[in-house]
N, C-alpha and C positions, 0 to 999 in steps of 0.2 A: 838450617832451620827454616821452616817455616813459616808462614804468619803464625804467631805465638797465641794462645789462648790461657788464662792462668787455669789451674787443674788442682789447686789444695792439696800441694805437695808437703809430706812430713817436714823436710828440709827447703827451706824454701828461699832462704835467702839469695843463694846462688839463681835460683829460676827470676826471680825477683826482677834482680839487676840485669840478668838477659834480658825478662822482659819487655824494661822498664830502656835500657841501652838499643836493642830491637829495633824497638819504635821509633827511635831516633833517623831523622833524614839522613838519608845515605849505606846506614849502617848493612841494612838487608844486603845493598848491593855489593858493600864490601867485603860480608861473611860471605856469600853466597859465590863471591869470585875469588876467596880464599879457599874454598872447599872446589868449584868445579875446576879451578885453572889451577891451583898451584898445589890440592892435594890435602890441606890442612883440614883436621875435625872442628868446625866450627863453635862445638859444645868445649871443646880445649882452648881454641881459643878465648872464649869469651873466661870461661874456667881463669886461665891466665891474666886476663884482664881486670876478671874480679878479687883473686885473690890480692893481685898488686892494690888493687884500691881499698880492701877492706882486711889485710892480714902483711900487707909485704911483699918480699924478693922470697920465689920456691926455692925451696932446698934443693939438691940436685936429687936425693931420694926421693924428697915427696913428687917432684916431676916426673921423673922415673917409672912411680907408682901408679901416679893420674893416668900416665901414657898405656901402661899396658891394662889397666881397669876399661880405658875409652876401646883401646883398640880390637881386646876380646868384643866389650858389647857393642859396639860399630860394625864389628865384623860378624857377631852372630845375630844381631838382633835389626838396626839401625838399617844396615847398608842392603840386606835382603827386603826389607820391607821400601826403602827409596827405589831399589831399582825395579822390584815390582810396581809400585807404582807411577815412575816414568817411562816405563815400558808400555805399560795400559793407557798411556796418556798416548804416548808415540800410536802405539798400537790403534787406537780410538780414531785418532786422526787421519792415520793412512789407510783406514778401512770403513765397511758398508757400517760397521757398531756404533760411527761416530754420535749418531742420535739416537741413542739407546739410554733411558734414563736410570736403566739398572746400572748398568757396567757404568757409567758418572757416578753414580749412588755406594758402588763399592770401590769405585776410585779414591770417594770422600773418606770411607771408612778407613783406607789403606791409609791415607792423607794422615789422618786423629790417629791411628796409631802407632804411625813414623814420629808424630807427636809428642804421644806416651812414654814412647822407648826414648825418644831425647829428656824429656823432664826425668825420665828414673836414672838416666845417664847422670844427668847432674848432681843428682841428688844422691848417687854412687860416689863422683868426685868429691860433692861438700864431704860426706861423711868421711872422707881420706884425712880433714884437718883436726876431726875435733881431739887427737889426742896427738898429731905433731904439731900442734900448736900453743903449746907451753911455753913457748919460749919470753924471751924480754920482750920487751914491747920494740917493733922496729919500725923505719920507716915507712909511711903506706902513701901511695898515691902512683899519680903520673909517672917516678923516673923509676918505680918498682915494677907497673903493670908494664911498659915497655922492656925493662929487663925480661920478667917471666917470657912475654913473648918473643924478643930474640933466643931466648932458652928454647924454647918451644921451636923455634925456627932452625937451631944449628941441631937439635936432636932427632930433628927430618932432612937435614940435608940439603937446608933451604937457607945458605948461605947468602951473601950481598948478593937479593935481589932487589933492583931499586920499586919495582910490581907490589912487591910482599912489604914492602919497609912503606911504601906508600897507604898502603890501605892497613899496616900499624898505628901509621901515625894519625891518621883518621882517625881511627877507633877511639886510640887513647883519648885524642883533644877530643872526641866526644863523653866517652868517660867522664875526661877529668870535669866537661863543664856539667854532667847530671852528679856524680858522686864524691866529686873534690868536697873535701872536710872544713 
């Protein structure tokens, strides 16, 4: 993600808590080195994170579900428009364009709507609970969102990394200290 802007999303709870977790010291740094270095969708992540604080431990289906919803529109939507615009960034830099205020101006544009395509992203994932989420009422916090995210972690193949566990554990204790109950 990027600096986050909010957008009056139908669904918004989920964009909320990113938001709102985002802007949290450190946080950027953490998602953003979960996604360049170790491969993770950041909007899954936090996905993960918010569910545990605001619904619980994911089913193994509803992750399942989250996972292949993120990774079609990641991959058709999200990850074309990022790498267009870190390419025009790169590109900008190593060439005569760098001072062209156009090509900055539709770098911005590409920027807002890498943007868009994550808040629809999320708001794709919220919509996943509103009818597997019938169930008992269970426990939500801290030891849930760290579960979802080891779940999240063994279904990419991203077994005991002490890299990846560290900047979980971050996350969560920043969680838990904006959305603990």
């Amino acid at each position: 993600m990027q600096s986050l802007v909010i957008m009056n999303p139908a669904n918004d709870d989920l964009w909320e808590f990113s938001l709102t977790l985002y802007a949290e010291p450190g946080v950027a740094a953490s998602c953003l080195s979960l996604q360049n270095q170790h491969g993770f969708d950041v909007n899954l992540v936090l996905f993960c994170l918010w569910y545990g604080f605001r619904h619980g431990v994911l089913t193994e289906d509803l992750l399942k579900t989250a996972l292949d919803t993120a990774d079609r529109w990641r991959e058709t939507v999200v990850q074309p428009l990022r790498s267009l615009r870190t390419r025009l960034k790169r590109d900008l830099v190593e060439s005569a364009y760098a001072s062209s205020p156009e090509i900055s101006a539709l770098r911005e544009k590409i920027k807002t709507a890498e943007l868009d395509a994550e808040r629809i992203q999320q708001q794709e994932l919220e919509k996943l609970i509103v009818t597997a989420n019938k169930m008992s009422p269970v426990a939500r916090g801290e030891r849930s969102a760290r579960t979802n995210l080891d779940a999240l972690a063994a279904s990419r193949g991203a077994g005991a990394d002490t890299a990846v566990d560290g900047h979980f554990d971050s996350l969560v204790r920043k969680a838990n200290s904006r959305f603990a109950d």
